[in-house]
Each structure stands twice: as structure tokens, then as C-alpha cells.
MIDOSE-1310 file (N, C-alpha, C; in nm, 2 decimals, decimal comma, always signed):
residues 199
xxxx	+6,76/+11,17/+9,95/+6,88/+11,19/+10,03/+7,00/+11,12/+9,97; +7,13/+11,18/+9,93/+7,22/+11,11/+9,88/+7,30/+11,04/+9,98; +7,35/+10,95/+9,94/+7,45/+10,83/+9,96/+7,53/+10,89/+10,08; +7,64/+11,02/+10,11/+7,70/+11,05/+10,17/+7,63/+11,11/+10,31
xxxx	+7,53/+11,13/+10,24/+7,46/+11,22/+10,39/+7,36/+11,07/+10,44; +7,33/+10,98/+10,39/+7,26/+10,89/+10,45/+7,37/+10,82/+10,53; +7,50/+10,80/+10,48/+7,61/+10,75/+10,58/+7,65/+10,82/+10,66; +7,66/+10,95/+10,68/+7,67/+11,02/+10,80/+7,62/+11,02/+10,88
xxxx	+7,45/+11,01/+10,86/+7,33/+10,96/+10,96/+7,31/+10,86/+11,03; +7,41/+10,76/+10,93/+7,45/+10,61/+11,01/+7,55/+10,61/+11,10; +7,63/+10,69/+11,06/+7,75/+10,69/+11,14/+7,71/+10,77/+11,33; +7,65/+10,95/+11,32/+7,59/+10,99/+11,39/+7,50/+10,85/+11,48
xxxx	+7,39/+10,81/+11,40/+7,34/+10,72/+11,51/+7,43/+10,59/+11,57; +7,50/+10,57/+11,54/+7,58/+10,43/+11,57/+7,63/+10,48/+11,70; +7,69/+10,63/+11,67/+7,78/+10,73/+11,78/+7,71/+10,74/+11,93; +7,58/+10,73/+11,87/+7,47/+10,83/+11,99/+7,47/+10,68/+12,07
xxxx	+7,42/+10,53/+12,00/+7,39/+10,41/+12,04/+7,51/+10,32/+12,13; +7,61/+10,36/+12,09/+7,75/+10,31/+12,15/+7,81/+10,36/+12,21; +7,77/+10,52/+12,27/+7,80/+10,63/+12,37/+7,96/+10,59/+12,28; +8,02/+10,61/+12,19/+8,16/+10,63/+12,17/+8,22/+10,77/+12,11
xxxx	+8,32/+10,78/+12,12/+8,35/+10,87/+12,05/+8,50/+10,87/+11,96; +8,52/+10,87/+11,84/+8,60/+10,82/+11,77/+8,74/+10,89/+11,81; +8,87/+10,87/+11,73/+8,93/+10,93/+11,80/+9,00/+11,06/+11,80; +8,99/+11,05/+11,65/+9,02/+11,23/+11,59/+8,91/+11,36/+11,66
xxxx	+8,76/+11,30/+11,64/+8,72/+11,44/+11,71/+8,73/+11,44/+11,87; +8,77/+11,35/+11,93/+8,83/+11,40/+12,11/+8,96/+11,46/+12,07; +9,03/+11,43/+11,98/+9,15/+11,53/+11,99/+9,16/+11,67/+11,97; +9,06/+11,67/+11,85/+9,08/+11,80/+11,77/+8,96/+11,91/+11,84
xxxx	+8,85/+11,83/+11,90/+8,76/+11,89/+11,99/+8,69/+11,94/+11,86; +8,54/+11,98/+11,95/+8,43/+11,99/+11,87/+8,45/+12,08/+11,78; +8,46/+12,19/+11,81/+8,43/+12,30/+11,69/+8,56/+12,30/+11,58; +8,72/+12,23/+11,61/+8,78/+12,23/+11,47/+8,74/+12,09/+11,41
xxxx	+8,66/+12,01/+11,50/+8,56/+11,91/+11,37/+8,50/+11,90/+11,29; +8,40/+11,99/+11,39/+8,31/+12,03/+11,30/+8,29/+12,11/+11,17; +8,43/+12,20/+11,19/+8,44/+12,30/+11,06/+8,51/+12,20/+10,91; +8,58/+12,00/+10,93/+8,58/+11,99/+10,80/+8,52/+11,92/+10,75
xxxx	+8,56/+11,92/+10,63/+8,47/+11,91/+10,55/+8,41/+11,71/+10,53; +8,29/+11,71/+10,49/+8,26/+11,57/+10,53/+8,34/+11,44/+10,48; +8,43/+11,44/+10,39/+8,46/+11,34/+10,30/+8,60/+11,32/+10,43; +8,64/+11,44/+10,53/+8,77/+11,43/+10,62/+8,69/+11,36/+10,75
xxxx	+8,56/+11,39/+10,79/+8,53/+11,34/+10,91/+8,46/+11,17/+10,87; +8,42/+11,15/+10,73/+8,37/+11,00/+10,76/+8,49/+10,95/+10,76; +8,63/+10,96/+10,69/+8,69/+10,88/+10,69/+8,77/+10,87/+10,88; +8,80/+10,98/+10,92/+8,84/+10,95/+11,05/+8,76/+10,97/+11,22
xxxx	+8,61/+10,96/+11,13/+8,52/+10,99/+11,23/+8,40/+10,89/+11,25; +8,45/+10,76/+11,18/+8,35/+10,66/+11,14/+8,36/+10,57/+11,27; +8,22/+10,51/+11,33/+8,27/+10,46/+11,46/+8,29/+10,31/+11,45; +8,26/+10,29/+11,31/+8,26/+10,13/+11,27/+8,32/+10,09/+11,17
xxxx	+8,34/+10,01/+11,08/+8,47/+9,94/+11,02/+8,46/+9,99/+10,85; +8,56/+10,06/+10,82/+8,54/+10,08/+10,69/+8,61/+10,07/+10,59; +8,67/+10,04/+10,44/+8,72/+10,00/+10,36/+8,70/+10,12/+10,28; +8,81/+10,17/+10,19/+8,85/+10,31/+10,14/+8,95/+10,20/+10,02
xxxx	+8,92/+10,25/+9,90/+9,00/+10,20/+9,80/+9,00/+10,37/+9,70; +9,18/+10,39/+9,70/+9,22/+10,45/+9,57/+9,34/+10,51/+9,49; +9,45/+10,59/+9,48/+9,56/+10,58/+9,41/+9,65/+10,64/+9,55; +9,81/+10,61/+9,51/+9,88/+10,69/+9,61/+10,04/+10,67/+9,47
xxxx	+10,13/+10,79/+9,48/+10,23/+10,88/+9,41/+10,34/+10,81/+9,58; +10,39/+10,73/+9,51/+10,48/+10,72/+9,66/+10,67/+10,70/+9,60; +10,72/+10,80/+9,73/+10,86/+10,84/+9,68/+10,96/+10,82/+9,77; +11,08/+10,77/+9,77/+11,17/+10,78/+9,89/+11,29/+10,72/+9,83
xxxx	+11,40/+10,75/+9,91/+11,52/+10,74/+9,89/+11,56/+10,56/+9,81; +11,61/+10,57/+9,75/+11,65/+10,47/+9,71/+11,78/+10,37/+9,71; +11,87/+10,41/+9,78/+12,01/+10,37/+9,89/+11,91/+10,23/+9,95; +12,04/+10,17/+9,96/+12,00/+10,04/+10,03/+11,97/+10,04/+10,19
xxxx	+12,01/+10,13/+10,29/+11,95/+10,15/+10,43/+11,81/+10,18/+10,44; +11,81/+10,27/+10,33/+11,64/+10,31/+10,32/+11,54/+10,22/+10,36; +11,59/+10,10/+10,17/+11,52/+9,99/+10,14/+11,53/+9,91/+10,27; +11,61/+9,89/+10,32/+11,60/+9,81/+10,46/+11,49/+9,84/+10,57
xxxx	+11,53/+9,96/+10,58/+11,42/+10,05/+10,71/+11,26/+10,01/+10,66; +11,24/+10,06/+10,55/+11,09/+10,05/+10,48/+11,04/+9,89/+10,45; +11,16/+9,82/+10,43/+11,12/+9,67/+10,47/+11,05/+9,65/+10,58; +11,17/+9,65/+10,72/+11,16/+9,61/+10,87/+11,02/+9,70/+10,87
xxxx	+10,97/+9,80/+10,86/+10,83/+9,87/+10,92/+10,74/+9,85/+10,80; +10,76/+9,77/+10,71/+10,63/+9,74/+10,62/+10,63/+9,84/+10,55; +10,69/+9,95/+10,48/+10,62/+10,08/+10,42/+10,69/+10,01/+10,25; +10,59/+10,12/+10,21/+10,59/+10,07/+10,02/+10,70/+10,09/+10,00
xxxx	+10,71/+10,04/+9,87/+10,84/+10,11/+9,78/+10,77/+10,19/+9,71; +10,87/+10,28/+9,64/+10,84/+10,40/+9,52/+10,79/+10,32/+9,41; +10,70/+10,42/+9,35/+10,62/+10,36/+9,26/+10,53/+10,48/+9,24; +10,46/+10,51/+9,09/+10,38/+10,58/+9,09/+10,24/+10,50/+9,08
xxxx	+10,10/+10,55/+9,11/+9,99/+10,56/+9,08/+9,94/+10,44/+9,14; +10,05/+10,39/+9,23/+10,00/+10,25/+9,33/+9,85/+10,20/+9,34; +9,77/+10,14/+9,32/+9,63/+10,08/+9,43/+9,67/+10,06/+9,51; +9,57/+10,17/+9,60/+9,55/+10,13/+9,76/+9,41/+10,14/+9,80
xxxx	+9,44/+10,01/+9,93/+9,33/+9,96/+9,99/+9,33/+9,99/+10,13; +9,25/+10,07/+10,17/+9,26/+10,07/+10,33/+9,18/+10,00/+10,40; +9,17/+9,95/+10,53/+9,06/+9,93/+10,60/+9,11/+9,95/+10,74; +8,99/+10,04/+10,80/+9,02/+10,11/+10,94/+8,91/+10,00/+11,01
xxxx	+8,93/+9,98/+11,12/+8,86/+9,91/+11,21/+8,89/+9,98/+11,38; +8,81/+10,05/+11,40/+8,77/+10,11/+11,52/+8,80/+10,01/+11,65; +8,81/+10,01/+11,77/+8,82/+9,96/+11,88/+8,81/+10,03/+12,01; +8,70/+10,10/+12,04/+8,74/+10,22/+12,16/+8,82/+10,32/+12,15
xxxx	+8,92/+10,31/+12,23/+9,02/+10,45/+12,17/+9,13/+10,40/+12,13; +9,10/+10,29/+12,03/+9,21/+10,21/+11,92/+9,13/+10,22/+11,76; +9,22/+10,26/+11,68/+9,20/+10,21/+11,54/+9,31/+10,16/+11,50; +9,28/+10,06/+11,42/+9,37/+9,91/+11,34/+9,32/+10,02/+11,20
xxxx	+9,46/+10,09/+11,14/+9,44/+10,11/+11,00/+9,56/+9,99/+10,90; +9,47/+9,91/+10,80/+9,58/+9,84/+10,75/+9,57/+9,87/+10,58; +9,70/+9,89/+10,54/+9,66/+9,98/+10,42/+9,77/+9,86/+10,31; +9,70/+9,82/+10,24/+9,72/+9,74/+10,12/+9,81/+9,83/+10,00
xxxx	+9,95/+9,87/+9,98/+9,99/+9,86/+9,87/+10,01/+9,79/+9,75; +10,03/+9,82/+9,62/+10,10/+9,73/+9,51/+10,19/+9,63/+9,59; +10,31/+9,71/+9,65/+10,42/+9,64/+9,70/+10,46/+9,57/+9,82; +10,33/+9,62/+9,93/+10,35/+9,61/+10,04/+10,21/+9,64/+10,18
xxxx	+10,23/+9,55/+10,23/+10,13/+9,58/+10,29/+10,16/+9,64/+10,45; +10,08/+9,75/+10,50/+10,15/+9,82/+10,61/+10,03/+9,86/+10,73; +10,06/+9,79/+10,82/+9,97/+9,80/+10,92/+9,99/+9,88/+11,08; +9,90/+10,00/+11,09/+9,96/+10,05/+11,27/+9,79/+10,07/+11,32
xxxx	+9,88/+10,10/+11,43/+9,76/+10,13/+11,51/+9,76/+10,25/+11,57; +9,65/+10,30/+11,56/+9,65/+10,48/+11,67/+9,51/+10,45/+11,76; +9,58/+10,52/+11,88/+9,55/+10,48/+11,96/+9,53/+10,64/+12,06; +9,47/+10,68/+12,17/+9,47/+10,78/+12,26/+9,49/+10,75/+12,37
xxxx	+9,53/+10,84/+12,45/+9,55/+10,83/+12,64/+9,50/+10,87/+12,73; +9,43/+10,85/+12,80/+9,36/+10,93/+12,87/+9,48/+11,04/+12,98; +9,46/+11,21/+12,97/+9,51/+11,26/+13,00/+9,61/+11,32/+12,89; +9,64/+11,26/+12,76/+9,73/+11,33/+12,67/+9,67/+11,39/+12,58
xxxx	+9,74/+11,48/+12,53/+9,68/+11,55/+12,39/+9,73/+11,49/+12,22; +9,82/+11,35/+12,27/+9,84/+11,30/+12,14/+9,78/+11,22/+12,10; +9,83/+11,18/+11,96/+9,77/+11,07/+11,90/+9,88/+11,00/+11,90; +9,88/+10,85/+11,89/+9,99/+10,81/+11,96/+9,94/+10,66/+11,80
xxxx	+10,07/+10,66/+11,73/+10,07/+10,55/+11,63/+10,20/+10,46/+11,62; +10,14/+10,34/+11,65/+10,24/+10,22/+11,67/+10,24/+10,21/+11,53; +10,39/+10,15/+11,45/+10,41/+10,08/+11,38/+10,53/+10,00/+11,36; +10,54/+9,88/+11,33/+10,63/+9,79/+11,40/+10,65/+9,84/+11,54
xxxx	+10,82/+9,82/+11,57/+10,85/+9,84/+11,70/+10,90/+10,01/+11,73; +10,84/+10,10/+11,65/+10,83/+10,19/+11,67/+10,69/+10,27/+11,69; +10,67/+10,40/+11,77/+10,59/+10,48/+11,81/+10,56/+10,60/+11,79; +10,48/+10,66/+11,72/+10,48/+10,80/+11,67/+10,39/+10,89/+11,76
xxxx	+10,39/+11,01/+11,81/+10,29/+11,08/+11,88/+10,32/+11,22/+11,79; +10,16/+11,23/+11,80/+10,11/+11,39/+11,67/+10,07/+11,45/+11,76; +10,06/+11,56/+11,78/+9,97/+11,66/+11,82/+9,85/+11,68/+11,63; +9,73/+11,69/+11,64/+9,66/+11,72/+11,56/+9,59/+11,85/+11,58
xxxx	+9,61/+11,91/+11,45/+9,52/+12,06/+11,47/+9,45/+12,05/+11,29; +9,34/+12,17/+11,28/+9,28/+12,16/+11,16/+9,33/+12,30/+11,12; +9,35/+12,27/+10,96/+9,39/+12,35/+10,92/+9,33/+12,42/+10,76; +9,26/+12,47/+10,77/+9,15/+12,49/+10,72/+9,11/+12,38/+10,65
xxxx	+9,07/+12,32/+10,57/+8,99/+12,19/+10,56/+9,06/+12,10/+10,57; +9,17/+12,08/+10,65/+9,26/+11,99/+10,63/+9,31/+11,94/+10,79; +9,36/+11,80/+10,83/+9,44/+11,76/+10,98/+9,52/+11,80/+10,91; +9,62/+11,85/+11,04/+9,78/+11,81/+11,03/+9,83/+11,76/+11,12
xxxx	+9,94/+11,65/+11,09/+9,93/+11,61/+11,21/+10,12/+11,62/+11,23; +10,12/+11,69/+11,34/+10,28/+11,74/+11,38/+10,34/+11,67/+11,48; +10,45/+11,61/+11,45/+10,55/+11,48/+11,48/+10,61/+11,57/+11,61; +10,58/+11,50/+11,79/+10,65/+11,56/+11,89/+10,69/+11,44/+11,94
xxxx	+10,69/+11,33/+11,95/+10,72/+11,27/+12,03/+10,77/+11,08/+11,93; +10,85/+11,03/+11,94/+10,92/+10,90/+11,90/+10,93/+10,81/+11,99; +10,93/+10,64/+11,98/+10,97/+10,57/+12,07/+11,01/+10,45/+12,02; +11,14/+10,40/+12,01/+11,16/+10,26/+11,97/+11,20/+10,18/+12,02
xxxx	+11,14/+10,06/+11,98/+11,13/+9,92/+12,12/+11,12/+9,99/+12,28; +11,02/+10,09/+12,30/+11,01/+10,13/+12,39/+11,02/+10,25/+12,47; +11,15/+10,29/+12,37/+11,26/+10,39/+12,45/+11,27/+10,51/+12,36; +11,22/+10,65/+12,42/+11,22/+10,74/+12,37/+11,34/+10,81/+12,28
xxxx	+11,31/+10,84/+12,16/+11,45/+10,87/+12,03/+11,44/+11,04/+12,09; +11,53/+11,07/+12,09/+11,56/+11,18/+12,11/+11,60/+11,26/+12,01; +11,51/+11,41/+12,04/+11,45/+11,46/+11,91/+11,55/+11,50/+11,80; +11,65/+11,53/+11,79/+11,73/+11,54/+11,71/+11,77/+11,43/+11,60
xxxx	+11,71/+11,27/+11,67/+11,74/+11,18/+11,59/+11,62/+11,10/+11,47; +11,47/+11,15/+11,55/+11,44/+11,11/+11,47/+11,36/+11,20/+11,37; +11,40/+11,30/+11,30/+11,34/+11,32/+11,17/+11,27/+11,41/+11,18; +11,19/+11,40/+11,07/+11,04/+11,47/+11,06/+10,96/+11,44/+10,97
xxxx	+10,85/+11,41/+10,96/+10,72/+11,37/+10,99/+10,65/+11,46/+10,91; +10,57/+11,50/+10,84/+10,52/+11,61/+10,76/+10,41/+11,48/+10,74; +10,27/+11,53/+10,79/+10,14/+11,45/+10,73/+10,03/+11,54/+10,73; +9,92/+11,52/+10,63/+9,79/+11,58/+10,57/+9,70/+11,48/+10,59
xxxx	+9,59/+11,54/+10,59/+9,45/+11,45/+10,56/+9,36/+11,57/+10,51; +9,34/+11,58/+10,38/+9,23/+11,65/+10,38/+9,15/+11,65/+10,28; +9,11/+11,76/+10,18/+9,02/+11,69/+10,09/+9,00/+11,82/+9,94; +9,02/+11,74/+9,83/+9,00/+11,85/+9,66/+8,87/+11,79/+9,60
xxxx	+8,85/+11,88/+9,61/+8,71/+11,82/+9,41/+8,66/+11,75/+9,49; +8,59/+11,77/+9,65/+8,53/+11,64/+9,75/+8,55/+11,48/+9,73; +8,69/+11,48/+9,76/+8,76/+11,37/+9,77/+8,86/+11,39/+9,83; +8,86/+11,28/+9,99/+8,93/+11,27/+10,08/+9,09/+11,22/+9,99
xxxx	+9,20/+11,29/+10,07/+9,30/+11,33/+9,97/+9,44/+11,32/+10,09; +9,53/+11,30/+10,09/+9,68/+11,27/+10,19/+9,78/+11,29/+10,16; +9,85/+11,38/+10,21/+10,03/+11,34/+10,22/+10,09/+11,30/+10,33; +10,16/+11,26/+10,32/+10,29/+11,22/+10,39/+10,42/+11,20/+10,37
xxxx	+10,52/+11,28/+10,41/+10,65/+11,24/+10,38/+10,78/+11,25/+10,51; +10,82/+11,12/+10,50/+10,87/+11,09/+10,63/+11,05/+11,14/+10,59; +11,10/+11,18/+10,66/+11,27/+11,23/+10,66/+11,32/+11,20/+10,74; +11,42/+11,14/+10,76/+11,54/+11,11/+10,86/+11,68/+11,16/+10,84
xxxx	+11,74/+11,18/+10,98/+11,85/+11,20/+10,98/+11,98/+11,13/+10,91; +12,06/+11,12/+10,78/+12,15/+11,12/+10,73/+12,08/+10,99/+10,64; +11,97/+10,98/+10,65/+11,92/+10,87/+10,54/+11,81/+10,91/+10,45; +11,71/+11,07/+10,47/+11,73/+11,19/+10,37/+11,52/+11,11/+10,37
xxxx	+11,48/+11,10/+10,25/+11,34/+11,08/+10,23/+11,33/+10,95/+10,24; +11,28/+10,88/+10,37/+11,25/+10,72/+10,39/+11,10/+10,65/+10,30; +11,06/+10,78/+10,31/+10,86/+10,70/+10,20/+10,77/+10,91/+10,23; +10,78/+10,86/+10,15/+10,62/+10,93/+10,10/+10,55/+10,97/+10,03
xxxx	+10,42/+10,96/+10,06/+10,31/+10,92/+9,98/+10,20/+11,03/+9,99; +10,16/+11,03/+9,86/+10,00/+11,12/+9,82/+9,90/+11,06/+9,71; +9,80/+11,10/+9,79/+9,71/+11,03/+9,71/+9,58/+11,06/+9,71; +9,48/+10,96/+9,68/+9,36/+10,99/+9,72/+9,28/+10,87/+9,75
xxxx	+9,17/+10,87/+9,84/+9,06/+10,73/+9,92/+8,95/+10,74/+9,89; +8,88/+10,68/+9,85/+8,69/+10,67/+9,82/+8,67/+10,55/+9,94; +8,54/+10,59/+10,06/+8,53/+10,47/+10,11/+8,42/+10,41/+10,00; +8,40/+10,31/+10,07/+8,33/+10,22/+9,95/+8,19/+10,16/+10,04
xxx	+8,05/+10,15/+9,97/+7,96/+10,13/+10,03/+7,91/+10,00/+10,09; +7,88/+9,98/+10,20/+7,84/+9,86/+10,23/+7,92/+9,76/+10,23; +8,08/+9,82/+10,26/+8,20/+9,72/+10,22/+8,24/+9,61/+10,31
């Protein structure tokens, strides 16, 4: 039995023993889960703590508002072929993803609702809500909803959101690229994650 399918098996039983259920497959519901591919559901389907080390291509405006913004919320600067380090840590219907750049280190949390169909990601004092759908082997996750220090941005102002999770040459693989209004590309990044065994 190889390495990937014995972790699956772990993961599966940990699922069945902790009645839990992670958070991407209650969103996305069973059967667009089930159809991706495995290297997309261990990494966001894992019910226990895992560490993912591997490159990310990251780009954004270079104006000094930008560099400010990407300060205040922790996001990298530009840079090619960065080391990254992730570690997700599960919590009910919370996961703590904290992801280790060259430049910067950047921490949120996604989280679900009972009754909503979002995914709902704190970072700093701001709040992102996705709707998630699968798109053939791939999440996407589509930007509906904004909230800073509390208070809902109204849609015109904040942006757009363009994010991937999916997978090439079976290896879990990402984009992201975040845009705002009159301040053009704030960060984004592509890349690719290996979790790592027994980390």
C-alpha cells in the first residue's frame, strides 16, 4: 500500500472516530468531493493537523499603498520561487491555516456557519466569504461577501478575489490573485504544496 493511500485510510478513520466532518466537504457536499482528485481532498479534507512544504511565484502592485495594505494583513511581498510552509490545524468548524513565507508570515482562519453556504475567512481585521464549487479537478472559491472591523464593504469596493485549489502531475497546486479598487493587483500567488509525513 503506498504512502498516500495509507494516509487517506488515516484520515477516513480518524473522520469515522471523531464523528467530524472537515470543512470543505460540508460545503461542497458529497458527490463534488468526492469527484477530486486525492492530493485536493487530503490537503483540505484532513481532520487533523498537517504541515505542506513547497514553492509559491508571488506578484502585486508595487506603489507604496499596496506595500502598506500587504503589511497591515501579513501578505508576502513579490518575489519569485519563495519557500512555503503551511500548517493547517483543524478545530471543528475552524481551521487555523498559517503559511510561512520567505518574507512574511500570514495567518487566517476559515471557518463555517451553521445555516450558510459560505466559507467564511478571517484575516487581520478583515473577513472574506466564498461560496465554493468544484470545478473539474479543481475548488474555486468565489468572493460574495467582505467585512472590515466588522462592517460589511460594499460590493463595489472591495475588489475581486480570484482563488484555485487544485492539482498537475499529482501535486496539490494554487492560485490566487487578489484586486482592488484603484490600487490594481494587491498579492498574488501560485504555486505548489507537498504535505509532509508524520510532520
Amino acid at each position: 500500500m503506498q504512502g498516500s493511500q495509507r494516509a487517506f485510510i488515516h484520515d477516513v478513520l480518524v473522520l469515522t472516530m471523531t464523528n467530524m466532518t472537515p470543512l470543505f466537504p460540508t460545503l461542497l457536499g458529497p458527490d463534488a468531493w468526492q469527484a477530486l482528485p486525492p492530493p485536493v481532498q487530503r490537503m483540505h479534507g484532513s481532520p487533523v493537523r498537517i504541515v505542506a512544504e513547497g514553492e509559491a511565484d508571488i506578484d502585486g502592485a508595487t506603489h507604496p499603498v499596496a506595500r502598506l495594505l500587504r503589511r497591515l494583513l501579513g501578505l508576502p511581498e513579490p518575489g519569485p520561487r519563495q519557500l512555503l510552509r503551511v500548517i493547517i490545524t483543524p478545530d471543528g468548524m475552524r481551521e487555523t491555516w498559517a503559511r510561512q513565507f520567505v518574507s512574511r508570515r500570514m495567518q487566517s482562519v476559515l471557518s463555517r456557519r451553521e445555516g450558510s453556504p459560505l466559507l467564511y475567512e478571517r484575516l487581520g481585521p478583515t473577513t472574506l466569504g466564498f461560496i465554493l464549487r468544484r470545478d473539474g479537478d479543481a475548488i474555486d472559491w468565489s468572493l460574495r461577501r467582505v467585512w472590515a472591523f466588522g462592517m460589511p464593504v460594499p460590493r463595489a469596493c472591495f475588489g475581486n478575489v480570484l482563488s484555485r485549489s487544485g492539482c498537475t502531475d499529482g501535486r496539490y497546486t494554487f492560485t490566487v490573485d487578489t484586486r482592488l479598487p484603484l490600487i490594481g493587483q494587491l498579492v498574488a500567488y501560485r504555486g505548489w504544496l507537498k504535505i509532509l509525513p508524520d510532520a
